[in-house]
C-alpha positions as semicolon CSV with decimal commas, in nm:
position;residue;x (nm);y (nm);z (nm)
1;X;1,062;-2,730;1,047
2;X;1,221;-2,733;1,395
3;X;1,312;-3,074;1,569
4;X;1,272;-3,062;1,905
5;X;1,438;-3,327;2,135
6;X;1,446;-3,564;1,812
7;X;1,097;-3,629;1,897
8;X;0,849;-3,430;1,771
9;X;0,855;-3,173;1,467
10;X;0,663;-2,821;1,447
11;X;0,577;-2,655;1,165
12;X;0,538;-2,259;1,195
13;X;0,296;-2,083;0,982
14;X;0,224;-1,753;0,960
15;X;-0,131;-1,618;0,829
16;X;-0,141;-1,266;0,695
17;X;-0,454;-1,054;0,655
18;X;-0,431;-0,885;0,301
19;X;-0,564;-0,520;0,234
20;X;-0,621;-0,627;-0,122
21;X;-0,597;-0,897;-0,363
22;X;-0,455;-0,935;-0,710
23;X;-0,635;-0,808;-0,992
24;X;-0,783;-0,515;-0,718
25;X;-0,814;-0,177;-0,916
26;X;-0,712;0,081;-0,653
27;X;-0,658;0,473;-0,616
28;X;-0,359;0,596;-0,569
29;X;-0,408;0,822;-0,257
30;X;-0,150;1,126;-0,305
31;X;-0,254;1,228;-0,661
32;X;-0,643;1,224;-0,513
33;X;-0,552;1,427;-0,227
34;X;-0,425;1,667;-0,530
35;X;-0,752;1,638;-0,703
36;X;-0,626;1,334;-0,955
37;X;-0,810;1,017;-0,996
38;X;-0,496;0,741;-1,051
39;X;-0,559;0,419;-1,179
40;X;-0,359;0,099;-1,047
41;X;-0,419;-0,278;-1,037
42;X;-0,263;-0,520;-0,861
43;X;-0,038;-0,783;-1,023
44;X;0,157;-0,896;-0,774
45;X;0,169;-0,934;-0,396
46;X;0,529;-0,927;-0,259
47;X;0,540;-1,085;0,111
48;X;0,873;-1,038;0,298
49;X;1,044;-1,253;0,536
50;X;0,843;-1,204;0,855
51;X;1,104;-1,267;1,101
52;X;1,330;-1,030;0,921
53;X;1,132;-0,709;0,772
54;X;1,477;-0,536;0,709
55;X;1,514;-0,819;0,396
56;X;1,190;-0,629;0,252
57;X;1,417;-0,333;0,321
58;X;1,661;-0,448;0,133
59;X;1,456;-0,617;-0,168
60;X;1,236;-0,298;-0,212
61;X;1,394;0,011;-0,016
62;X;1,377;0,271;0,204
63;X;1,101;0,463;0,110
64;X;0,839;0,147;0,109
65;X;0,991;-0,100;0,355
66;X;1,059;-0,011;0,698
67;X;1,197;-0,222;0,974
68;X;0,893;-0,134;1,230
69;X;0,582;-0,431;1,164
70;X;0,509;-0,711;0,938
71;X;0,246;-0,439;0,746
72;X;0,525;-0,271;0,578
73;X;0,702;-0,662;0,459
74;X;0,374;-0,644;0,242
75;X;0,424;-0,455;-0,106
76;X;0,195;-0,433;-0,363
77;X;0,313;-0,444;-0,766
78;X;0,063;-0,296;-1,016
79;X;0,057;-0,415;-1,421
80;X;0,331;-0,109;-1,466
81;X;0,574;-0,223;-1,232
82;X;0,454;0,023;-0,979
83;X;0,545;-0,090;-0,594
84;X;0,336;0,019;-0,323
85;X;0,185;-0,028;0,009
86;X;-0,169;-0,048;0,163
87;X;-0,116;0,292;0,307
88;X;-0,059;0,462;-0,021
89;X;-0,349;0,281;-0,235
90;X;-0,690;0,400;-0,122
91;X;-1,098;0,247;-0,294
92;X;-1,303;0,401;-0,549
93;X;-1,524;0,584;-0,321
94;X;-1,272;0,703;-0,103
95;X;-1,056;0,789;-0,450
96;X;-1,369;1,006;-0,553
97;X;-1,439;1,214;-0,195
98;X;-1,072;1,273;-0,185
99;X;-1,034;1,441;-0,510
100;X;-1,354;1,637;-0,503
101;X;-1,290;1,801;-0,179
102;X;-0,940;1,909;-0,299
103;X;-1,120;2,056;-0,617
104;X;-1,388;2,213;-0,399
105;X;-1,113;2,368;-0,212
106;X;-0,924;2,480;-0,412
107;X;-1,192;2,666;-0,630
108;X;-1,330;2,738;-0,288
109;X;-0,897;2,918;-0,308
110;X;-0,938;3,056;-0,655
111;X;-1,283;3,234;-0,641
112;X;-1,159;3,395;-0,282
113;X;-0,848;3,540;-0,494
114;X;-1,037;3,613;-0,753
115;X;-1,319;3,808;-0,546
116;X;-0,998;4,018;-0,294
């Protein structure tokens, strides 16, 4: 709360649109774009500070944290322990058409090499 002039008090909230929600069984977008269908639910849904991403940075690293928008203070934790964000996690349907056009091309690859 912030006092302002010892006369009147504010309270600040902050309302964040969520990708997904727990529970949410998601695709995990790198192994589809290799042709794998990966598995993950959501257990857990870590929101950073919002005034200060880099203490996301800090909490979860580098590699999922960076110090640019709110977006990346938002981490998802899957029933393995597995952290992630939105970008990385990807529907059912999307999870499907992903992996089948990597398997299309690459036997699309294999019959081409086979065939020269």
């Amino acid at each position: 709360m912030l006092i302002l002039g010892g006369c009147a008090g504010v309270v600040v909230t902050h309302h964040v649109k969520l990708a997904y929600s727990q529970s949410d069984s998601l695709f995990v977008l790198k192994k589809a774009l290799d042709g794998i269908l990966e598995r993950v639910v959501i257990k857990t849904i870590h929101i950073g500070d919002l005034h200060d991403p880099t203490e996301s940075f800090r909490k979860f690293g580098k590699d999922l944290c960076g110090t640019d928008s709110i977006e990346r203070s938002i981490v998802y934790e899957d029933t393995l322990r597995g952290l992630w964000n939105e970008d990385q996690l990807i529907s059912h349907a999307d999870a499907i058409l992903i992996a089948t056009a990597a398997l299309e091309e690459l036997l699309a690859a294999t019959i081409a090499a086979h065939c020269a």
